[in-house]
KEVO-65695 format. One line per 2 residues: number of its first residue (from 0); their letters; for each residue x, y, z of C-alpha. Coordinates in steps of 0.05 Angstrom, whole numbers. Layout:
% residues N
NUM	a	X:Y:Z  ...
END
This chain:
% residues 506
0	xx	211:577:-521  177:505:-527
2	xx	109:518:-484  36:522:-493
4	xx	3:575:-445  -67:542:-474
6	xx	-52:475:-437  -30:506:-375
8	xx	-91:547:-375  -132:490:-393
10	xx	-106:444:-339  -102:494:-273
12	xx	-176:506:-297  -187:437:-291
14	xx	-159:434:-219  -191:501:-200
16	xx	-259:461:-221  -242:381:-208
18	xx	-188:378:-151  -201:307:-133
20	xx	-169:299:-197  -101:320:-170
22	xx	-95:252:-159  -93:221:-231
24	xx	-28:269:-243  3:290:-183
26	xx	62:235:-200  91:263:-261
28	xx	61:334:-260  99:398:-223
30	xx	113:472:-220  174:453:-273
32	xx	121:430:-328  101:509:-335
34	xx	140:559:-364  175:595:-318
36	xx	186:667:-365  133:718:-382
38	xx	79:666:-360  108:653:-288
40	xx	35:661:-260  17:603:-284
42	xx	68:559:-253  54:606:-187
44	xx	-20:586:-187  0:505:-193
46	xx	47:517:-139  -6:542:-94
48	xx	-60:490:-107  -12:427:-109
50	xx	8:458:-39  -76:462:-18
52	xx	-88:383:-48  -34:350:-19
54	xx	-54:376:47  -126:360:41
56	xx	-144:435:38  -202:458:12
58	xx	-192:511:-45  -244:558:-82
60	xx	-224:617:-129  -229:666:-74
62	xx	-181:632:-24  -131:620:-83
64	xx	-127:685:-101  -116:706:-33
66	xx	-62:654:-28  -22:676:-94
68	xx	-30:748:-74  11:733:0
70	xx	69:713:-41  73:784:-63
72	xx	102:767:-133  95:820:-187
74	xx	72:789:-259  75:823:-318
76	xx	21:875:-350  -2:887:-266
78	xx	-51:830:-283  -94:819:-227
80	xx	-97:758:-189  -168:755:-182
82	xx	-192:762:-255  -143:717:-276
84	xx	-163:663:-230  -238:680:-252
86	xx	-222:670:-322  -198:600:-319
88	xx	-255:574:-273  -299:605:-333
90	xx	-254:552:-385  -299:494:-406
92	xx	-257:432:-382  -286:361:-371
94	xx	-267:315:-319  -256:268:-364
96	xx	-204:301:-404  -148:321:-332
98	xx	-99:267:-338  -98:272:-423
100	xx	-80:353:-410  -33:339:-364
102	xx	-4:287:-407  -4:335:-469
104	xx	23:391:-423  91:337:-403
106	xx	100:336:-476  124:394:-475
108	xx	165:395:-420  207:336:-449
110	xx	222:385:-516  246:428:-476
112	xx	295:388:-441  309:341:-504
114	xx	317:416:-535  366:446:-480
116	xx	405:379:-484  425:395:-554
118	xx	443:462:-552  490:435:-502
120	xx	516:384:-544  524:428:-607
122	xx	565:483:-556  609:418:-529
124	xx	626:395:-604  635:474:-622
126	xx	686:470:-566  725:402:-571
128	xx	799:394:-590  822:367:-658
130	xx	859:323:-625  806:282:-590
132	xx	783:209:-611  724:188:-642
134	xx	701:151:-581  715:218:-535
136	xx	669:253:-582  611:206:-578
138	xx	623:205:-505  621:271:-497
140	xx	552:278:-533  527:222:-503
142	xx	533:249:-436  511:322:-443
144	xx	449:291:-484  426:240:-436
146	xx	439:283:-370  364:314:-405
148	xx	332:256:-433  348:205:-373
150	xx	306:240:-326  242:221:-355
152	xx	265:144:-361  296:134:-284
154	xx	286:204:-258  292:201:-175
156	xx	312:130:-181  377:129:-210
158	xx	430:85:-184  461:109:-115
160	xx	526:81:-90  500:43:-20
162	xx	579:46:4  574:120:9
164	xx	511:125:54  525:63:101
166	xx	569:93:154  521:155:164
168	xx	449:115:160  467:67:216
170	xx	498:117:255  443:156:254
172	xx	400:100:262  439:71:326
174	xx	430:148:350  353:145:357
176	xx	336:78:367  263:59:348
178	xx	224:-5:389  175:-8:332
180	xx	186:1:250  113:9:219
182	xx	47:1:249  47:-59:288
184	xx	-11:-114:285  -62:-125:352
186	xx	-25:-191:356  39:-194:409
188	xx	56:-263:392  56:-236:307
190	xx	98:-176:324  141:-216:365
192	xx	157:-262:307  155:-222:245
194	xx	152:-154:264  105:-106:233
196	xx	58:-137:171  41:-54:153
198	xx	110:-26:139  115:35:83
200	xx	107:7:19  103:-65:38
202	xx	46:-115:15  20:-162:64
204	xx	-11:-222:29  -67:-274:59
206	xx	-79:-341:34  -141:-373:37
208	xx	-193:-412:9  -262:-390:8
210	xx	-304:-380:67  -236:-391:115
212	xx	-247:-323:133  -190:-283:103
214	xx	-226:-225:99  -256:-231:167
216	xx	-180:-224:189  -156:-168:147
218	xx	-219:-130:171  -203:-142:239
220	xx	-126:-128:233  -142:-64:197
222	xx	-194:-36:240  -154:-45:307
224	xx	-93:-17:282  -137:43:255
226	xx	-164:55:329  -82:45:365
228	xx	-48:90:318  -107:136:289
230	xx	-96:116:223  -138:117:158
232	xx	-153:55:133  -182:52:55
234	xx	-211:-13:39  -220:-33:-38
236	xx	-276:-93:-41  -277:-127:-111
238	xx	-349:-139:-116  -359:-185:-64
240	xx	-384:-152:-7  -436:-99:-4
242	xx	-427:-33:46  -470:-63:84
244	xx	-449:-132:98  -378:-93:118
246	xx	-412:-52:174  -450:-117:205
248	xx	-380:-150:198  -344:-102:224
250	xx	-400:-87:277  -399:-154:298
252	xx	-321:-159:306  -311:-105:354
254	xx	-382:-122:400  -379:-187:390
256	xx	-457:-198:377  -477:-244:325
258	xx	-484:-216:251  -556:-254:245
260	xx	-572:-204:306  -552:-143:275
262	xx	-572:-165:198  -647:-176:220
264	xx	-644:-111:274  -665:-154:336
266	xx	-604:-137:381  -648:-88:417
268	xx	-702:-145:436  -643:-188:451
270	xx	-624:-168:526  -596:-112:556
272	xx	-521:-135:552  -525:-144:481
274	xx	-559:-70:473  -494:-43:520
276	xx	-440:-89:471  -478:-62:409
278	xx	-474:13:431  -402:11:467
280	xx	-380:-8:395  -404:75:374
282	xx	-346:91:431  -292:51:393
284	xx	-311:67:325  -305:153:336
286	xx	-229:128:325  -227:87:274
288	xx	-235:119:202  -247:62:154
290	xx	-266:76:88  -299:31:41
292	xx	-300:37:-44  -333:-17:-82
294	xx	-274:-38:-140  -321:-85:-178
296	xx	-304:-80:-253  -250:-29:-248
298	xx	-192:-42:-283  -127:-35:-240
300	xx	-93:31:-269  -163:58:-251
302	xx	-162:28:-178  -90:63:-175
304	xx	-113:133:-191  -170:129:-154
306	xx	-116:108:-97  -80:175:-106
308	xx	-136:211:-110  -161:191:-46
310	xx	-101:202:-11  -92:269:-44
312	xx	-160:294:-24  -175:263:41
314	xx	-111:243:76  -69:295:52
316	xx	16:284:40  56:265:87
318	xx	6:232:130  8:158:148
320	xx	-58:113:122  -74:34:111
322	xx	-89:7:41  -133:-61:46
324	xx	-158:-88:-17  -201:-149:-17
326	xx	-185:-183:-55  -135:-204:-114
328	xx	-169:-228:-171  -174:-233:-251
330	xx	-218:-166:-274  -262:-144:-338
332	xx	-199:-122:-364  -183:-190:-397
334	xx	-189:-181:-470  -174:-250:-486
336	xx	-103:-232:-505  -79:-239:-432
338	xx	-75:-301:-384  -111:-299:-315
340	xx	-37:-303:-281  -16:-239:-327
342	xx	-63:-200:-307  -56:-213:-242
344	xx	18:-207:-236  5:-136:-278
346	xx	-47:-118:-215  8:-128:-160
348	xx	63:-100:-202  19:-38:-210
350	xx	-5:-30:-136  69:-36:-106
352	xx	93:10:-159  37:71:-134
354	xx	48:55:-62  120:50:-75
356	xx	136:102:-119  87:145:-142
358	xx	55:162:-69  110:187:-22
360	xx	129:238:31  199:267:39
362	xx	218:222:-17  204:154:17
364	xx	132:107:13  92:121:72
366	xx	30:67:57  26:0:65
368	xx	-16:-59:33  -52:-116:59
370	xx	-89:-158:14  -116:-230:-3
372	xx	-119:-282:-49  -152:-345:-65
374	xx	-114:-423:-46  -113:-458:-116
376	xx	-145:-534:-110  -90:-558:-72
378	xx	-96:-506:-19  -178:-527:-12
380	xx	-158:-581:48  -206:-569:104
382	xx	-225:-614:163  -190:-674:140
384	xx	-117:-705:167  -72:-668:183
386	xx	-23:-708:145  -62:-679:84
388	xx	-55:-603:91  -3:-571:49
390	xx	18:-505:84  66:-479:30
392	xx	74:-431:-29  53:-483:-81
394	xx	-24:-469:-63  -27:-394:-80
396	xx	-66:-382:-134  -56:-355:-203
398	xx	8:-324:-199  78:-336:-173
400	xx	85:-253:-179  38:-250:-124
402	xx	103:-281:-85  150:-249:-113
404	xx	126:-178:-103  103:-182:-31
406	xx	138:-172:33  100:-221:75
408	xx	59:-281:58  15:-318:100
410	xx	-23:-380:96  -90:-375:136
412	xx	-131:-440:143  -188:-473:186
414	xx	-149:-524:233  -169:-604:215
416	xx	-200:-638:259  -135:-669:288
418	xx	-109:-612:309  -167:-588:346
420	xx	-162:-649:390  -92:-652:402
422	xx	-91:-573:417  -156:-561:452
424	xx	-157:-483:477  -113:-465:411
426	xx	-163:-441:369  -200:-461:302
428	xx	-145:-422:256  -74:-430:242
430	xx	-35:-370:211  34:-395:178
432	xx	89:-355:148  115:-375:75
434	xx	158:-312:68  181:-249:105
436	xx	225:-197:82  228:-177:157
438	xx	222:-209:225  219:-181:294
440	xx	259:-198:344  236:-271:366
442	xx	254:-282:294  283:-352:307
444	xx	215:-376:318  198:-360:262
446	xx	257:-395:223  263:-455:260
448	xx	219:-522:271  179:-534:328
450	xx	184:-603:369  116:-630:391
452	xx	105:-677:446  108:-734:401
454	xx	178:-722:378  159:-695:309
456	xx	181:-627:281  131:-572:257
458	xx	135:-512:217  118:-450:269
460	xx	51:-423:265  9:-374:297
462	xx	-60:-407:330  -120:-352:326
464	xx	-193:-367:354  -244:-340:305
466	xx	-317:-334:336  -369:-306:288
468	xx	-330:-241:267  -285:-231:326
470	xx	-211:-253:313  -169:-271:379
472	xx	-91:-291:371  -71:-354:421
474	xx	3:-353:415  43:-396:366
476	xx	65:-472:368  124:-458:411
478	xx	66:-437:468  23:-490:443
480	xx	76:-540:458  91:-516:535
482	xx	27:-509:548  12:-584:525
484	xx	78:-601:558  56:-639:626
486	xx	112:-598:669  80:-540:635
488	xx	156:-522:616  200:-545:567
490	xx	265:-536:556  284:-486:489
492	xx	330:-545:460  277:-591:465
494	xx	221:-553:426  258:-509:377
496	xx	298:-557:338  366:-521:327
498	xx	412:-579:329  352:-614:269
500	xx	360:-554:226  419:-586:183
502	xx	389:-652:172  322:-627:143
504	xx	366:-581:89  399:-647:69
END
């Protein structure tokens, strides 16, 4: 049999000793990849401890052994559990060297498949008529063989046929009706028109230029939705924010005390109701766990393990938690060899691909992304005419993979100073929409223009108020234009331009 009971050793002894390592393997590494003969207690043992990491479980030689010896399995030679156990902790394995076992350990699970596959094929051509054609031969060979060696290529993903599961999914479906699909945003008037932003495996994009505050909005989206639905949040910073500056950000967001106050410590000299807003923020916080890394010169396949490994080890499978990485951005990684847009396009391709595929429960994603980027030059329009803003695609910044691989993209911007005085009480921010792959169920705000008082159409928008840190949604331009509307009620033909909608494709 193709096996080597050195590298299984070698890698459950790296488990046993580095579990948070689980993380860098657990998508192409399972109870299959050990031999399953005279050596079954190895596989037994992996079995066990995947089952501990993915749930988060703390596991030490003692508890492991007491785990393998419940299952009441008799292996060969009456080895004993214990011992065994004992000896691999006592291997010499470096941290370093998990995901290269693991690797070297696959190898040989693909020999033995590749290996299988032929002794099928040389039984089938052992078998076969006389009479058949060449092209039935080299079908027949074809199809034994690859039924192996395509597993390791498309694996779980192989094409389905949609027709057959149609009938029975929106059956199902219209049997247990759902009023929400993901974890929706603090916002009503956002949910209203585009549904949830943090769906399973989705990435939620921000576009902004610097200093707009798109990270002051991701932070504050993240952290509320952490404290309604008690979910994780892990926040990746690329090097431009310290720890520190997070908490007084965050700190000031949900208080709503100025950051100079709590930078320089003289909330506590600064009143009594600013001492109460600073220490009712302790009450909101017990719900909200938000967990900060520091990304700053890590490549991306890095960032991605370190991803799993998180989850793996502190969220456990199968439960829900928020992904926020601030923000998207060219790293050390460039070698010269690759453009800034490349490597960029490479990053996204490689985040939706481990939130996608690689981290899932019950065979479906179960985290979504929200993330930001930088406007190129012509997205850095702030405070002039309005005429002058461009609220479109063309302004996102280094790559058009950005989007093409994300569910929802938003443009966030600083309002000129036009708009502030035609839509006083509307907020310093606008929010707008340049793609959704879903919309909730005001969706037709979303999709078509807006009428303003003077007669000219808009592209819908939502209108936030950003004070300090605090973030504060004030409906979208279809609000905007009843309340400016001196009835204070329009009618819906004459602010959402349905009957316009043909002429401005023309």
């Amino acid at each position: 049999m193709i096996f080597s009971l050195e590298l299984e050793q070698h890698l459950l002894a790296a488990l046993i000793k580095y579990p948070e390592k689980y993380g860098n393997i657990a998508s192409f590494i399972n109870e299959n990849d050990f031999c399953a003969d005279e050596n079954s207690i190895n596989k037994t043992i992996f079995y066990v401890l995947r089952q501990a990491l993915e749930n988060a479980e703390k596991m030490d030689e003692v508890l492991l052994s007491q785990r393998v010896d419940a299952l009441n399995i008799s292996f060969p030679n009456d080895i004993k559990i214990s011992d065994y156990i004992h000896s691999l902790a006592l291997r010499k394995v470096s941290a370093d060297n998990v995901e290269k076992i693991a690797q070297e350990l696959k190898k040989y699970t693909v020999r033995r498949e590749i290996f299988e596959g032929a002794k099928k094929v040389a039984d089938s051509m052992r078998k076969m008529s006389p009479a058949v054609s060449y092209n039935d031969i080299i079908e027949g060979a074809d199809n034994t063989f690859n039924e192996k060696i395509n597993f390791f290529d498309v694996g779980p993903n192989s094409p389905v046929n949609i027709s057959d599961e149609m009938e029975e999914w929106i059956e199902v479906r219209g049997n247990n009706p759902v009023t929400e699909f993901g974890l929706m945003s603090p916002y009503k008037r956002v949910n209203d028109v585009y549904g949830s932003l943090l769906r399973p495996g989705n990435i939620t994009v921000i576009v902004a230029r610097s200093g707009v505050g798109k990270t002051r909005f991701c932070m504050d989206f993240c952290t509320k939705v952490s404290a309604q639905y008690n979910v994780p949040v892990l926040h990746f910073d690329n090097g431009e924010m310290s720890k520190e500056e997070l908490i007084v950000r965050q700190c000031s967001a949900l208080s709503g005390v100025s950051a100079n106050l709590l930078e320089t410590g003289q909330w506590r000299q600064a009143g009594e109701e600013t001492v109460n807003k600073v220490r009712a923020v302790w009450e909101k916080v017990k719900n909200i766990k938000f967990y900060y890394f520091n990304v700053g010169g890590m490549g991306v396949d890095n960032m991605c393990a370190t991803l799993r490994r998180f989850y793996y080890s502190k969220i456990g499978r199968g439960k829900p938690m928020i992904f926020s990485f601030d923000y998207i951005k060219t790293t050390f990684e460039n070698n010269g060899s690759k453009s800034e847009w490349q490597i960029v396009g490479e990053m996204v391709d490689k985040f939706k691909k481990t939130i996608q595929k690689e981290i899932l429960s019950d065979g479906g994603p179960i985290i979504p992304m929200i993330t930001s980027v930088q406007s190129n030059r012509q997205g850095i329009v702030n405070n002039r005419q309005a005429q002058d803003v461009v609220d479109d695609e063309s302004i996102v910044s280094l790559s058009d993979r950005i989007t093409q691989f994300c569910s929802h993209m938003f443009i966030l911007r600083q309002k000129t100073l036009d708009e502030i005085a035609n839509e006083p009480n509307f907020g310093t921010h606008k929010l707008i929409n340049v793609k959704s792959r879903h919309l909730g169920a005001e969706y037709m705000r979303a999709i078509n223009p807006v009428r303003m008082p003077d007669g000219s159409l808009r592209k819908n928008a939502i209108n936030l108020q950003m004070d300090g840190f605090n973030v504060e949604e004030r409906g979208d331009m279809v609000d905007l234009v009843r309340a400016l509307d001196v009835n204070g009620e329009l009618d819906a033909d004459d602010n959402v331009a349905d009957d316009f909608i043909p002429e401005l494709l023309r």
